[in-house]
C-alpha positions as CSV (number, residue, x, y, z in Angstrom):
1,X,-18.7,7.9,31.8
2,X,-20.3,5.5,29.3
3,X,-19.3,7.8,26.5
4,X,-15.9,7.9,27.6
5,X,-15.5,4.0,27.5
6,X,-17.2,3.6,24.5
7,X,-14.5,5.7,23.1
8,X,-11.9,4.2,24.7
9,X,-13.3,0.6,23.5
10,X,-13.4,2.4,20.0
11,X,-10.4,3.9,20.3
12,X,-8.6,0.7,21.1
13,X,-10.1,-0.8,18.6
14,X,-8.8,1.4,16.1
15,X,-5.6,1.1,17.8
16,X,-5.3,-2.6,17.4
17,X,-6.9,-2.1,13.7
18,X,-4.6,0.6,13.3
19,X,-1.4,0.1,14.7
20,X,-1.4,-3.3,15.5
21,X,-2.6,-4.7,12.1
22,X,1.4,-4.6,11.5
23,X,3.7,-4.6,14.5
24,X,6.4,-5.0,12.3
25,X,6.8,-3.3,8.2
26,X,8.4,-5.3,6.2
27,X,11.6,-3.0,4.2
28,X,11.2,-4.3,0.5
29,X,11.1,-2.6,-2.5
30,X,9.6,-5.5,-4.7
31,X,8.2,-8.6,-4.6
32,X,10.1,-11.9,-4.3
33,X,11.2,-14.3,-6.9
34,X,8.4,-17.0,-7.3
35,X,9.1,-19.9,-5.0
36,X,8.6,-22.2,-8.2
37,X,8.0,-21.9,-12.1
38,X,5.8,-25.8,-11.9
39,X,2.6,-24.9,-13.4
40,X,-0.1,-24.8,-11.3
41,X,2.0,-24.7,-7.9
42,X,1.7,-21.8,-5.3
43,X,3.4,-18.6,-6.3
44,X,4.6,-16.7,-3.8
45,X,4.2,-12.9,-3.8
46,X,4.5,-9.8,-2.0
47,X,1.4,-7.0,-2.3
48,X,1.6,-3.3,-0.6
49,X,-0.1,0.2,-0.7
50,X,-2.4,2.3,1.7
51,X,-5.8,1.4,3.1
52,X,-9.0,3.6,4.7
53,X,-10.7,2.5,7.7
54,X,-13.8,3.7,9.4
55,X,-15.2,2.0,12.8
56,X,-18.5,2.0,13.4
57,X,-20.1,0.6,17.3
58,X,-22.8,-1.3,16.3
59,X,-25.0,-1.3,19.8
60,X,-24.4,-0.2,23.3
61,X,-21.6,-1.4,24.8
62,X,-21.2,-4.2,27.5
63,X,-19.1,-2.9,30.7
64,X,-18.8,-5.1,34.1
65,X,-15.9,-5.0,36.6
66,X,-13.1,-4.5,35.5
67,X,-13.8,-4.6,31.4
68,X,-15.7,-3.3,28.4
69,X,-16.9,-5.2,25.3
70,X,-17.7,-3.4,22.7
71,X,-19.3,-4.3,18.9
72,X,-17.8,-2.2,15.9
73,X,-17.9,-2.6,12.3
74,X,-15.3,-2.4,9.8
75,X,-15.6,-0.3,6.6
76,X,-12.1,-0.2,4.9
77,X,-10.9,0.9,0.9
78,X,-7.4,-0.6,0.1
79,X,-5.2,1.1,-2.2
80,X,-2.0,-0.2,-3.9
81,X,-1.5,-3.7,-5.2
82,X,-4.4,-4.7,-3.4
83,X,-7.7,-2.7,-5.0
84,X,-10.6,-3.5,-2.7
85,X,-12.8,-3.1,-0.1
86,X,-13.1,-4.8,3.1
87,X,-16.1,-4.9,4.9
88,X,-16.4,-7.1,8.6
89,X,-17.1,-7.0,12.7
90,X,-15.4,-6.3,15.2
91,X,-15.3,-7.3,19.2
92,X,-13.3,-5.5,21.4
93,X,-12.7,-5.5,24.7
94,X,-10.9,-2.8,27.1
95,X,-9.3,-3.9,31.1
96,X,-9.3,-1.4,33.7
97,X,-5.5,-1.4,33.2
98,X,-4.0,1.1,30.4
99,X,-3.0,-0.7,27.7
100,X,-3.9,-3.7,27.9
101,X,-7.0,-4.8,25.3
102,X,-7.7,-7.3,22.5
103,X,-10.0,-7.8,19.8
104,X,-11.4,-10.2,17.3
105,X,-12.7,-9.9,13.8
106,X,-13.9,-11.1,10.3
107,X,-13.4,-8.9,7.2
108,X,-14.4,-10.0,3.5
109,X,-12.2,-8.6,1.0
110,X,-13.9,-8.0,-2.5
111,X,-11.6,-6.5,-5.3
112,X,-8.4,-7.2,-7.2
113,X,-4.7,-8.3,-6.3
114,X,-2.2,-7.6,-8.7
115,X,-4.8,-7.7,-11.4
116,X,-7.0,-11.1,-10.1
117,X,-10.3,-10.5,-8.8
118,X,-12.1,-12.3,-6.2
119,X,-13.2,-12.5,-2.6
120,X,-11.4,-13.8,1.0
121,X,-12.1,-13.9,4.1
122,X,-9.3,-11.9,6.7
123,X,-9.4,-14.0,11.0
124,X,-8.0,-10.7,12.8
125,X,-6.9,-11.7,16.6
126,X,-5.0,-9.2,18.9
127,X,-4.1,-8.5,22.4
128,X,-2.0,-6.0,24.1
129,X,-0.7,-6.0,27.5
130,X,0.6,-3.2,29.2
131,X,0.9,-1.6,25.8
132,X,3.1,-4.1,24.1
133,X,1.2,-5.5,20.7
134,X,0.8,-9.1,19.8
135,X,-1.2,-9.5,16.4
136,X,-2.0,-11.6,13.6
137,X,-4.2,-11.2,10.4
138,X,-4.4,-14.2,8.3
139,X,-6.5,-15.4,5.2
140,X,-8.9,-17.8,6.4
141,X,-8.2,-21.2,4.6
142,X,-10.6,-21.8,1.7
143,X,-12.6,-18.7,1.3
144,X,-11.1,-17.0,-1.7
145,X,-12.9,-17.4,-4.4
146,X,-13.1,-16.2,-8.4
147,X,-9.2,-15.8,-9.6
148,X,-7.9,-15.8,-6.0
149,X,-9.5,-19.3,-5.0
150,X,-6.8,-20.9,-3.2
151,X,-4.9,-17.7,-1.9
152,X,-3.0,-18.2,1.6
153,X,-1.1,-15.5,3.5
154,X,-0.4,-13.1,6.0
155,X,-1.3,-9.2,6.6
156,X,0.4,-6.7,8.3
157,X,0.1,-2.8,8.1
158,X,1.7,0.3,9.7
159,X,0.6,3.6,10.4
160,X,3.2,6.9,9.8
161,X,2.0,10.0,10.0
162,X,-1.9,9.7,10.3
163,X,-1.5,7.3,6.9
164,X,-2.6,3.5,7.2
165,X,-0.4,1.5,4.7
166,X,-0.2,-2.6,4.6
167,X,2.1,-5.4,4.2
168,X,0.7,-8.9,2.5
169,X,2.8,-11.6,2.2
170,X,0.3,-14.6,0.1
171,X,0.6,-17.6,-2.0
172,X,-2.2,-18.4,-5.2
173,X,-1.9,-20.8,-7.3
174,X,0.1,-20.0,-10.7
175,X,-2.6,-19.2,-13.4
176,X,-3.4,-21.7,-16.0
């Protein structure tokens, strides 16, 4: 029994990782016109490609009525525009009811987007209830550093087909 819940806690986790990194793909086939040409203001931009994730528990994991709590870790390559690695933890929890869960987590990004190279920090926070997904994946303010300092944005992803694939919608700062 405790095998089984671990793997649902870990499945769920990838699940939420998975699936519910984007709820929604967004249909464009390049990125959008700058939002201004001033030099040194935010650029906006769009990034896209595939991504590898591996889940790791990390401990036993905590089950009490009606719940399980379980610690994972996050081991992730990203392909595409974005050319990096994300590395981070994970806390998930599983009800007693199918399909309902949620999970939080932290996940440093170290590598390159579109050609810039630096690190940032990803807040991850999702629930679902009764099997309907509510997620969101957003650069924490201020930890970008190297050419990304000052990057801002959102992440969503898909899966099709077995194959992981994100979404990143982000501001930085125009280069000098």
């Amino acid at each position: 029994m405790k095998n089984q819940s671990l793997a649902g806690a870990v499945a769920m986790a990838a699940i939420c990782l998975a699936i519910g990194i984007g709820f929604s793909a967004f249909a464009r086939s390049q990125s959008p016109a700058p939002a201004t040409t001033q030099k040194g203001a935010p650029v906006t931009s769009h990034a896209a490609g595939t991504f590898d994730v591996k889940l790791v528990p990390q401990g036993p994991e905590d089950k009490t009525e009606g719940s399980t709590i379980a610690h994972l870790s996050i081991d992730k390559q990203y392909h595409g525009d974005l050319e990096a690695t994300g590395k981070g933890e994970m806390l998930t929890t599983t009800t007693s009811v199918k399909g309902s869960a949620g999970y939080v987590a932290m996940e440093r990004i170290s590598g390159t987007l579109h050609g810039r190279s630096g690190t940032f920090v990803l807040q991850h926070s999702g629930t679902m209830a009764h099997g309907t997904f509510q997620l969101s994946v957003t650069v924490v303010p201020d930890s970008a550093t190297g050419q990304l300092a000052g990057l801002t944005g959102k992440l969503t992803g898909t899966v099709a087909d077995g194959k992981h694939s994100y979404e990143f919608d982000y501001s930085l700062p125009e280069m000098p």
